[in-house]
C-alpha positions as CSV (number, residue, x, y, z in Angstrom):
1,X,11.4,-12.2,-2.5
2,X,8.1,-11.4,-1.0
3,X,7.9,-8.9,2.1
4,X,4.4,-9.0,3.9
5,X,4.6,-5.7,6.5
6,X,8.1,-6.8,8.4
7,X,7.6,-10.3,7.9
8,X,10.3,-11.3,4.9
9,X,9.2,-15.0,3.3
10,X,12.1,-17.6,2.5
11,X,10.0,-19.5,0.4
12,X,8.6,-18.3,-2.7
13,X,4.7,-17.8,-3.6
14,X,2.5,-17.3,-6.6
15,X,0.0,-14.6,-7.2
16,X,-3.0,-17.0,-7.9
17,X,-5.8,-14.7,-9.0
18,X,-3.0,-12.5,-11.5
19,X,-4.9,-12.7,-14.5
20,X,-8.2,-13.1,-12.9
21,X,-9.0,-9.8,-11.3
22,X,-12.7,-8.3,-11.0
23,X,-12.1,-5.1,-12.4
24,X,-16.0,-4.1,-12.7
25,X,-19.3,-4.1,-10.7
26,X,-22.6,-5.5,-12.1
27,X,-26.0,-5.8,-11.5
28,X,-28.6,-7.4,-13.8
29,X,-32.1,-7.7,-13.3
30,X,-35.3,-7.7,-15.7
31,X,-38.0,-5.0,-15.5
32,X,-41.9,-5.4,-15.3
33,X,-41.9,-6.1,-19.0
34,X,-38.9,-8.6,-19.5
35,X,-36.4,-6.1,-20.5
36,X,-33.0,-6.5,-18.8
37,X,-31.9,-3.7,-16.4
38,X,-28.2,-3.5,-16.2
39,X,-26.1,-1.5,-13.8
40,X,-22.1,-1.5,-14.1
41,X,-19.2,0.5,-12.8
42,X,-15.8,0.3,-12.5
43,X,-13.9,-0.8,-9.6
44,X,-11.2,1.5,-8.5
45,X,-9.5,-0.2,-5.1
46,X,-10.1,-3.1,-2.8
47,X,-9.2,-5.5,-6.0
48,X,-8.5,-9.6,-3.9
49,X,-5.1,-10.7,-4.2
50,X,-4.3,-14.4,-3.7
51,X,-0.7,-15.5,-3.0
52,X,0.2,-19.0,-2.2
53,X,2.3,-21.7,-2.5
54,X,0.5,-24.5,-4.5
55,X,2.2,-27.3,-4.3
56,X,5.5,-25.6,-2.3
57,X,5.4,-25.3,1.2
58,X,6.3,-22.5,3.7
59,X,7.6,-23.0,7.2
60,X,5.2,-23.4,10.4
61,X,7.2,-20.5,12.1
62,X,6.4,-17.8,9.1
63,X,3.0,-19.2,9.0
64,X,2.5,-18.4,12.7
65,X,3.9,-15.3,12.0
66,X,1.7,-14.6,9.0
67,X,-1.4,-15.7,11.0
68,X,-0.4,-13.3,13.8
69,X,-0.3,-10.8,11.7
70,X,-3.6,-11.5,10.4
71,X,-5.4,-11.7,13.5
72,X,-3.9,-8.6,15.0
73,X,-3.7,-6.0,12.0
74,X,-6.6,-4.3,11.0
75,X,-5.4,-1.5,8.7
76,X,-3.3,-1.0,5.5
77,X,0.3,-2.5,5.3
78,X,2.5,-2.7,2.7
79,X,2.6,-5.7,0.6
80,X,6.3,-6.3,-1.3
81,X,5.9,-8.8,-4.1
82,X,8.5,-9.1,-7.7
83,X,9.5,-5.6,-7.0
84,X,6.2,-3.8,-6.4
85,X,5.2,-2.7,-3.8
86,X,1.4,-2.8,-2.9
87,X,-1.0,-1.7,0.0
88,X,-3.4,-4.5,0.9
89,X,-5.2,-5.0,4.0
90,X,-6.2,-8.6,4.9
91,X,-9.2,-10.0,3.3
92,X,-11.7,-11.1,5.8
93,X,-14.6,-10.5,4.1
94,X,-14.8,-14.7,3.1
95,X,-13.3,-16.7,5.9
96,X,-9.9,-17.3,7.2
97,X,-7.5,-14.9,5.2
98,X,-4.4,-17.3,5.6
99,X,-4.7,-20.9,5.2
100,X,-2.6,-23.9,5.1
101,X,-2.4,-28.2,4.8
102,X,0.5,-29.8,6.8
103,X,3.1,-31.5,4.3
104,X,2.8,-34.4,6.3
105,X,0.1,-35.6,8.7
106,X,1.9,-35.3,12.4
107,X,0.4,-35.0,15.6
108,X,1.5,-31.9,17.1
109,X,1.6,-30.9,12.8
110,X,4.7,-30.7,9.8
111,X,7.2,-27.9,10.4
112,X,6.8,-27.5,6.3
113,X,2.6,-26.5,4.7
114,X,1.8,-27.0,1.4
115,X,-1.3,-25.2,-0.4
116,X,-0.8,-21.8,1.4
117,X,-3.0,-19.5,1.0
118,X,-2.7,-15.7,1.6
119,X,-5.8,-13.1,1.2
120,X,-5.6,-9.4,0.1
121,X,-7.5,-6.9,-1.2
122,X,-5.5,-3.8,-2.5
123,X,-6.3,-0.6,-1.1
């Protein structure tokens, strides 16, 4: 069961980016005489966390919740996910941090979405 803040999910989700985490910072450029410069350090917080549903679905009301939540929490919360608990914040930084495709084309839209899409970054 995944908890986001107080909002409990019925449906499960993945963690997309698990085993794709940017754990270090580079730089790279070349100096005057064609040497390359390099500049690395180590990440320690702020790591992006995807969860979503792929091809499951979640339901329009937790969705509403979720982008509620979204729009109107700025700081760290408390991210529940297999038994861990994590603090995240809501990733901003590239678009829309919650995203979603109706299961079924309707015109006032599907109670059900597919291809949710949730963005973190740990704290």
């Amino acid at each position: 069961m995944t908890t986001i803040d107080t909002i409990t999910l019925t449906s499960d989700v993945l963690w997309l980016n698990r085993n794709s985490p940017v754990r270090v910072a580079a730089n790279f450029k070349r100096a005057l005489n064609g040497a390359p410069q390099v500049q690395q350090t180590i990440i320690p917080a702020g790591h992006a966390m995807e969860l979503g549903t792929k091809a499951g679905w979640l339901t329009r009301a937790e969705f509403d919740q979720l982008k509620a939540h979204a729009a109107s929490t700025l700081t760290a919360f408390t991210l529940s996910y297999e038994g861990t608990d994590y603090t995240v914040i809501w990733d901003n930084t590239g678009g829309a941090p919650i995203a979603a495709d109706d299961v079924f084309d309707e015109v006032q839209g599907s109670e059900l979405l597919t291809n949710v899409t949730l963005k973190f970054l740990t704290m």
